[in-house]
C-alpha positions as CSV (number, residue, x, y, z in Angstrom):
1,X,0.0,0.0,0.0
2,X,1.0,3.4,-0.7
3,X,1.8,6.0,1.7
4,X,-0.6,8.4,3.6
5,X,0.9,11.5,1.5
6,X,0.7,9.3,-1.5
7,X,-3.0,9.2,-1.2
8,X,-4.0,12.5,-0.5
9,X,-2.0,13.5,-3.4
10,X,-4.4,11.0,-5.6
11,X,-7.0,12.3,-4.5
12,X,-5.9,16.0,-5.4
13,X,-5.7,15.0,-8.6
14,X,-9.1,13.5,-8.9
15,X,-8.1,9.8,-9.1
16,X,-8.6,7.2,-6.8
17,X,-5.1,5.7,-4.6
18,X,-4.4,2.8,-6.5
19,X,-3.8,0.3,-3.2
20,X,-7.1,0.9,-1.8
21,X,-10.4,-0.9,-3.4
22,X,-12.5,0.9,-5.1
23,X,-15.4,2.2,-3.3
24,X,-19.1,2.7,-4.6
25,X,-20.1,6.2,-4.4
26,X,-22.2,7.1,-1.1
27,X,-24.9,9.6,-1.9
28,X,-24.2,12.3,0.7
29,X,-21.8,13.6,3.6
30,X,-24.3,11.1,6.4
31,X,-24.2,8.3,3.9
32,X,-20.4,8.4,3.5
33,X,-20.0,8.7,7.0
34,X,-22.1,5.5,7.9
35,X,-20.3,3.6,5.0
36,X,-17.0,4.2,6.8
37,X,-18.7,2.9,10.0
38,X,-19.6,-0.2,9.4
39,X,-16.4,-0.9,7.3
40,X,-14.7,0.3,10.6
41,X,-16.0,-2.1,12.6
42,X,-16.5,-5.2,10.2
43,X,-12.5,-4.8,10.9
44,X,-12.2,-3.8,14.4
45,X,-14.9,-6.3,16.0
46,X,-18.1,-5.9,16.9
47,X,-17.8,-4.5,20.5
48,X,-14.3,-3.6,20.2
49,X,-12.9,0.3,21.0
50,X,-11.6,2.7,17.9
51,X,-9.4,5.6,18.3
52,X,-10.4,8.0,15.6
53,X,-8.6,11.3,14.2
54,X,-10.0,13.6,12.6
55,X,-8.5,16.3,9.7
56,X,-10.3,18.6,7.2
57,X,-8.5,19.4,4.0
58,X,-11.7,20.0,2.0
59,X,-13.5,23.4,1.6
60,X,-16.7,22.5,2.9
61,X,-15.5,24.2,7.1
62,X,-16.3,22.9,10.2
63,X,-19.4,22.4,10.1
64,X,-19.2,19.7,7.5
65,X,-16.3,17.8,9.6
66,X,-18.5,17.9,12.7
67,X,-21.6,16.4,11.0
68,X,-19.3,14.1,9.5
69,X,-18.0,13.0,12.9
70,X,-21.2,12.9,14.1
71,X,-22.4,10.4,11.4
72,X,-19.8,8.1,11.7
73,X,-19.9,7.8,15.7
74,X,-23.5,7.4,15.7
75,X,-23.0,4.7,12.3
76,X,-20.4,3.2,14.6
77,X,-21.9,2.7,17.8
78,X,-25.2,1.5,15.5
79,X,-22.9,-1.7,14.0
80,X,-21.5,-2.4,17.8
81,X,-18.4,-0.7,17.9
82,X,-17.3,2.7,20.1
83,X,-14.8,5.1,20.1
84,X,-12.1,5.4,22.8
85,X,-9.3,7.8,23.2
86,X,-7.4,5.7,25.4
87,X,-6.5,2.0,24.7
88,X,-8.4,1.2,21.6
89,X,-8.6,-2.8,19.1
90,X,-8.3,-0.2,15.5
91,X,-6.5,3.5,15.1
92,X,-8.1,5.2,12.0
93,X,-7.6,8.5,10.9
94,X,-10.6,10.5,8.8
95,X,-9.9,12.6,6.0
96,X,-12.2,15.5,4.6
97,X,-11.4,16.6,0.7
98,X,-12.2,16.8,-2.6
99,X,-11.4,16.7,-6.1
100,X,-12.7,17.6,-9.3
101,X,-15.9,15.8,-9.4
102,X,-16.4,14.7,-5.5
103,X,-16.3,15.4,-2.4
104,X,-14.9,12.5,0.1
105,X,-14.0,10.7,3.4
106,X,-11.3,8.4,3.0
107,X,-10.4,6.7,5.9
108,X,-6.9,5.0,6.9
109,X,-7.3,2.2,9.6
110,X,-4.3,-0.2,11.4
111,X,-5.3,-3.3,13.3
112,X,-2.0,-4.8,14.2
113,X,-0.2,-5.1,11.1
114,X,-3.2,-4.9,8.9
115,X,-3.5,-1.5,7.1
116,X,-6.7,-0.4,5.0
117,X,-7.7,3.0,3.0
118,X,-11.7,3.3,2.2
119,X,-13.1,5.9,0.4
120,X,-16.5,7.0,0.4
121,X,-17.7,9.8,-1.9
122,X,-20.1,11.8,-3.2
123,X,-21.0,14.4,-6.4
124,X,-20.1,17.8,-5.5
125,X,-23.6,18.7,-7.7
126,X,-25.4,17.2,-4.3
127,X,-25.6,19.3,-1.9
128,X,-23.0,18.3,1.4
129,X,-25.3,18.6,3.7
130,X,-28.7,17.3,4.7
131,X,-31.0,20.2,3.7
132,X,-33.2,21.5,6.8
133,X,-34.6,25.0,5.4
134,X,-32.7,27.9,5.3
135,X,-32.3,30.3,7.9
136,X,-31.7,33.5,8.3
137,X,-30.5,35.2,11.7
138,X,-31.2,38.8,12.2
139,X,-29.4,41.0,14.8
140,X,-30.4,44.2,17.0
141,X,-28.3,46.0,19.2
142,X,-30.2,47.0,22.3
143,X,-27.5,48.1,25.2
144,X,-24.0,48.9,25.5
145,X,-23.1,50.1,28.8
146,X,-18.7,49.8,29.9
147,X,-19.6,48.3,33.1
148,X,-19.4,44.1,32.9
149,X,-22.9,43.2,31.8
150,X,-24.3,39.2,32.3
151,X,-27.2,39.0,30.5
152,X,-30.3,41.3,29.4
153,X,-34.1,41.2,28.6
154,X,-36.2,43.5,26.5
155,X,-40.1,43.3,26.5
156,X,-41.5,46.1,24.2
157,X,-40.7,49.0,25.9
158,X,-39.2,47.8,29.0
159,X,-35.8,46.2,29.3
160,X,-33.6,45.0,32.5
161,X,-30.1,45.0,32.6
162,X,-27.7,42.4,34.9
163,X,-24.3,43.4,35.8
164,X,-22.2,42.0,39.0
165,X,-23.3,44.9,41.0
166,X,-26.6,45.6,40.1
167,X,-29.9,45.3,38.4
168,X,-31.3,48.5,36.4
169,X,-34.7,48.8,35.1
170,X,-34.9,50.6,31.9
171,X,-38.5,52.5,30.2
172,X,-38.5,53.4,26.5
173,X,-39.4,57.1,26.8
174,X,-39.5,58.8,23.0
175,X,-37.3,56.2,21.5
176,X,-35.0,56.4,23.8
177,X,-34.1,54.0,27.3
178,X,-34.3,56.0,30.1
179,X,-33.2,54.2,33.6
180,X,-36.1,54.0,35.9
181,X,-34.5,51.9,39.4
182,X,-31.4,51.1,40.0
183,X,-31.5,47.9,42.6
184,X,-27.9,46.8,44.2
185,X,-26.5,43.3,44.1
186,X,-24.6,42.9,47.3
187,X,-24.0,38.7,48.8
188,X,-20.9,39.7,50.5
189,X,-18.5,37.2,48.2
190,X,-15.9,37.8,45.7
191,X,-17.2,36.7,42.0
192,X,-15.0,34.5,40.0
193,X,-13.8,35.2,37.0
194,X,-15.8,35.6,33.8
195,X,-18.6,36.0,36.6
196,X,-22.2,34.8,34.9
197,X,-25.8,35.5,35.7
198,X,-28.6,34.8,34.3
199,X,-32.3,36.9,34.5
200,X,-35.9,35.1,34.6
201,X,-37.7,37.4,32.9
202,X,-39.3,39.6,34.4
203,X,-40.1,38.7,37.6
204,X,-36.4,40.4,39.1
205,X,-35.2,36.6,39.6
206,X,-31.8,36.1,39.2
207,X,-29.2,33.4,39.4
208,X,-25.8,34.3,40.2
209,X,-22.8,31.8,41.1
210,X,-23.6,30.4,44.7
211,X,-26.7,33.1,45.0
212,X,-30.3,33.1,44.4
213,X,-31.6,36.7,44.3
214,X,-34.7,38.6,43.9
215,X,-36.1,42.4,44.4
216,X,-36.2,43.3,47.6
217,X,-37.4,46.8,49.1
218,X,-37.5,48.3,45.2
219,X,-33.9,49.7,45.6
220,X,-31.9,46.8,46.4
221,X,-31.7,42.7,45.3
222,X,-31.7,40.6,48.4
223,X,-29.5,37.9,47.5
224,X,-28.9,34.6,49.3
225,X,-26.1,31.8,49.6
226,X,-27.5,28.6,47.1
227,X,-26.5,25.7,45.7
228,X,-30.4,25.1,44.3
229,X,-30.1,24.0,40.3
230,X,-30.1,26.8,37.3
231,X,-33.1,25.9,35.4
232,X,-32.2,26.2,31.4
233,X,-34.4,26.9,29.4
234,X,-34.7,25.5,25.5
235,X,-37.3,25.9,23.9
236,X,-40.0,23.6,25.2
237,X,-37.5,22.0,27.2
238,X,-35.9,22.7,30.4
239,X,-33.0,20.9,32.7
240,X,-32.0,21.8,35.8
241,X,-28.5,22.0,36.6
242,X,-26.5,22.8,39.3
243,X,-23.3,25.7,38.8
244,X,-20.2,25.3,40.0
245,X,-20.3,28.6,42.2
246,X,-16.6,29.4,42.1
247,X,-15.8,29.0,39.1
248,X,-17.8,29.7,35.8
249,X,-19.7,26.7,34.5
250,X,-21.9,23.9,35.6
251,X,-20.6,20.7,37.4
252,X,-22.4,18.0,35.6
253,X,-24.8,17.7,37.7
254,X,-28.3,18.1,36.0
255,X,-32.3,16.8,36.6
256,X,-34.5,16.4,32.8
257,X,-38.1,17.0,33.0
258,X,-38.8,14.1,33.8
259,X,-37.0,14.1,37.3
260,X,-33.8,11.7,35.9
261,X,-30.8,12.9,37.9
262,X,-28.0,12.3,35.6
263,X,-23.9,13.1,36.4
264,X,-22.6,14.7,32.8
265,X,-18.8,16.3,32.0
266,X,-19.2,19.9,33.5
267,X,-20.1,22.2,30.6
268,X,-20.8,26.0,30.0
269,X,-23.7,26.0,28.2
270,X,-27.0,23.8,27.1
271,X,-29.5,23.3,24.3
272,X,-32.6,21.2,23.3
273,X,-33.2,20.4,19.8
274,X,-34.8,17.4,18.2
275,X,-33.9,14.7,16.1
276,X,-36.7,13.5,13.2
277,X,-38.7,13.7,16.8
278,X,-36.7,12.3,19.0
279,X,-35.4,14.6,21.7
280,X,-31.9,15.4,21.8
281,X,-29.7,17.4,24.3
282,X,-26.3,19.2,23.3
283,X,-24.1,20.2,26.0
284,X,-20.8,22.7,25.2
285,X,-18.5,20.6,27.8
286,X,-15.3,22.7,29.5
287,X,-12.8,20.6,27.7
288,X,-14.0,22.7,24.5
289,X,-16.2,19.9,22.7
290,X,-19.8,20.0,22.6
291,X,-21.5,16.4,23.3
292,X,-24.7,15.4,22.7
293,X,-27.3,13.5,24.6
294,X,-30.3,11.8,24.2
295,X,-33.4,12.7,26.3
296,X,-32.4,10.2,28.9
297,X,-28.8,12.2,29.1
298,X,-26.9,9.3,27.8
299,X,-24.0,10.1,25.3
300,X,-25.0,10.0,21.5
301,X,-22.3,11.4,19.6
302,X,-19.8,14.3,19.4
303,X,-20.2,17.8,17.8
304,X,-16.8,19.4,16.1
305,X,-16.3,23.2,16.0
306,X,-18.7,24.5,18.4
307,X,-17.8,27.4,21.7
308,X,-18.8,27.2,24.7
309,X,-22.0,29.3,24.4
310,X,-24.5,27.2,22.9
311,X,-28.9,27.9,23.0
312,X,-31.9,26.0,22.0
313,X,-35.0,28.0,20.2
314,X,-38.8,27.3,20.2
315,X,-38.4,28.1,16.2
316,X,-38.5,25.6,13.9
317,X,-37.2,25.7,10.7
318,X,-37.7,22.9,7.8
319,X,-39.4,20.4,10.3
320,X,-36.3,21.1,12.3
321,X,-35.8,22.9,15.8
322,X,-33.1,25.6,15.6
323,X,-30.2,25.4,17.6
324,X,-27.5,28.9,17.8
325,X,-24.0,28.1,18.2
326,X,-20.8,30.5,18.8
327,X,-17.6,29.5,17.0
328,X,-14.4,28.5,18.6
329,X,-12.1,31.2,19.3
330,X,-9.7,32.3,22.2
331,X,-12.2,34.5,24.1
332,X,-10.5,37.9,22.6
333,X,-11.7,37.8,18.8
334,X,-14.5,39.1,16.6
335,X,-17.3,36.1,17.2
336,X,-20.5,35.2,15.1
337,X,-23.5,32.6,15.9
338,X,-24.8,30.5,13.1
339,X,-27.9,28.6,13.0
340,X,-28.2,24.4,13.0
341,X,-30.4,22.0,12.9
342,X,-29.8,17.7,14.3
343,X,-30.4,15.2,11.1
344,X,-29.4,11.9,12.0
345,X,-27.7,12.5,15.1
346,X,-25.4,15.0,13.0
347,X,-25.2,19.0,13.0
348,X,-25.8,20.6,9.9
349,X,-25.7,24.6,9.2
350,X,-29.0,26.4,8.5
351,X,-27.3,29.9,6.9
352,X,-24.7,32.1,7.1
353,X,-23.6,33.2,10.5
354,X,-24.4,36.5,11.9
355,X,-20.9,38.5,12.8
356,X,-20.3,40.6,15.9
357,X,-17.5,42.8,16.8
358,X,-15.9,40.8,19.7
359,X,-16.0,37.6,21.7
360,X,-19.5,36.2,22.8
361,X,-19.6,36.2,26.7
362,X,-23.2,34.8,27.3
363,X,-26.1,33.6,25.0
364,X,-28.9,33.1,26.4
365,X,-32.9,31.7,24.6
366,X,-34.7,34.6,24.5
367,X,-38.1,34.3,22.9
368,X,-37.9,33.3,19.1
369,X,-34.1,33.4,19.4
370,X,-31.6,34.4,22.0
371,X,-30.3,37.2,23.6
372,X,-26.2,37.8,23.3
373,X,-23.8,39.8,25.1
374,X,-20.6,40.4,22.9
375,X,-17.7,42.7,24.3
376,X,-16.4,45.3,21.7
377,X,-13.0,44.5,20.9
378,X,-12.8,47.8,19.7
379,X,-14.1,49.7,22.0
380,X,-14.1,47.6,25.2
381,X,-18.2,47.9,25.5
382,X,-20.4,45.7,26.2
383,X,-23.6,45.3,24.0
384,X,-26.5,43.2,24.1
385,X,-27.4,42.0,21.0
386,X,-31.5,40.4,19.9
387,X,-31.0,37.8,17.7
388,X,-33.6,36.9,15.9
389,X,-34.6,33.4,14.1
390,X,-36.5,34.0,10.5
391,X,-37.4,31.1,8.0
392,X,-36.1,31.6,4.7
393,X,-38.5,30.0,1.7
């Protein structure tokens, strides 16, 4: 068999690596995927751990590798085998490209001394991606304030603001916001970093790390020491879910709907979706993955080039719920959110993302889409942002 460079530079030139069989052509991205599955494990053993790697070297992004990942984990655990990053039967590494006329996985897998290359590929007339309806994601900057803001709501003309320090009440007075109370946050402990809060509407309920809080006298928040659950909101759904209250993310531990008391990886951020109906949970885990769960919270699959703030809508799009995702980044640079839909246990992109002018801090479901706080790189501001789900025909 030829070498690994060897192949790759077949397939640059449109022909197939002359050491590996020839493969039939799968009909999409999912179908690909799957065919690579079940080749994986018919060599691996049914039951028996993979370690997979993964690369991208077409120009289809990230979002195409993560549905792709997503296909084949779900295809793999479907014909009995698993991955594993740690001692593992097979190591296979997945490839992402293209030529002239296809796109294509090709897959290179060792079991002892027995070496394979697969290919699996489809027309690059077909579209890459399982279509769920377009979307289109429209954006409104409400706020921008310099002091550290957390999270904010709008209803008409009312709006609420959340910072570390205090909660101010906002009327819409002639077009403009005019402040209307000021009420202090005061619990008498230090915030961690990246603090977080989250407001309920509202009702002047507010989550804070280790504190529960609500309006007191008018002019002040009475806050309280608590280590009661966050309820997240997605959608329809909800899941409570206990925060880790010195640092900045939850702990794992979590309560569905339906009062199941699960123990996940801690993670920053939470959404509900569905799955050809079949409830689904995604969770943006702290090791900088996003994992995804069935309704029972047991492991599914694996999502590839997510950040950590994730939210679920009650808008659906194509049949399909809408899910808003940040991209990866370091925390410092220009973000955006794009807009996905679940098909067959896989991610797959709804539109173009919507661009903002620094890192997303929080994102939060916010009616028929989700409210985010972005922090200027420019300026240093923080703004609160509307985003807004819309159908495309």
């Amino acid at each position: 068999m030829k070498g690994w460079s060897a192949v790759l530079a077949a397939l640059a030139l449109g022909a197939a690596p002359a050491a590996a069989p020839a493969q039939p052509s799968a009909p999409d991205l999912n179908g690909a995927a799957r065919e690579l599955a079940r080749k994986t494990v018919a060599l691996a053993g049914k039951g028996e751990a993979v370690a997979v790697t993964w690369r991208d070297l077409s120009s289809l992004g990230s979002a195409a590798l993560g549905q792709a990942r997503g296909a084949f984990e779900a295809g793999l655990r479907d014909a009995g085998g698993r991955v594993s990053e740690n001692v593992a039967a097979a190591e296979a590494q997945v490839t992402l490209a293209e030529n002239q006329s296809q796109y294509l996985l090709v897959e290179e897998i060792r079991r002892g001394d027995d070496r394979q290359v697969w290919i699996a590929g489809w027309s690059r007339s077909a579209p890459a991606a399982a279509s769920a309806g377009p979307v289109m994601l429209e954006t409104r900057l409400v706020w921008e304030q310099q002091e550290q803001m957390l999270d904010a709501a709008v209803d008409g003309d009312r709006m609420l603001v959340l910072s570390p320090t205090r909660l101010v009440e906002y009327a819409r007075v002639n077009g403009a916001w005019q402040g209307r109370a000021v009420h202090a946050i005061a619990t008498g402990r230090p915030w961690p970093r990246d603090a977080r809060g989250r407001l309920y509407g509202f009702t002047l309920r507010i989550r804070l790390p280790g504190a529960a809080c609500a309006s007191g006298d008018g002019s002040a928040v009475a806050c309280a020491p608590s280590d009661e659950p966050w309820t997240l909101d997605s959608g329809r759904s909800l899941l409570l879910a206990t925060f880790a209250a010195s640092r900045n993310y939850f702990d794992g531990r979590v309560v569905t709907q339906e009062g199941v008391r699960k123990t996940v990886p801690p993670f920053y951020s939470a959404a509900a979706a569905d799955d050809g109906g079949r409830p689904v949970w995604l969770l943006a885990t702290v090791d900088g993955g996003t994992q995804m769960f069935d309704a029972s919270l047991d492991p599914i699959g694996a999502v590839a080039a997510w950040g950590s703030d994730i939210a679920g809508t009650d808008v659906r799009c194509g049949g399909r719920t809408v899910v808003l995702a940040t991209r990866p980044g370091d925390g410092r640079d220009p973000d955006a959110i794009r807009a996905y839909a679940i098909v067959n246990r896989a991610v797959v992109a709804m539109g173009a993302p919507a661009e903002f002018p620094g890192p997303v801090t929080a994102l939060w479901p916010a009616g028929g889409g989700a409210m985010a706080i972005v922090r200027n790189a420019a300026t240093g501001q923080y703004q609160a942002y509307a985003v807004t789900v819309a159908c495309g025909r």
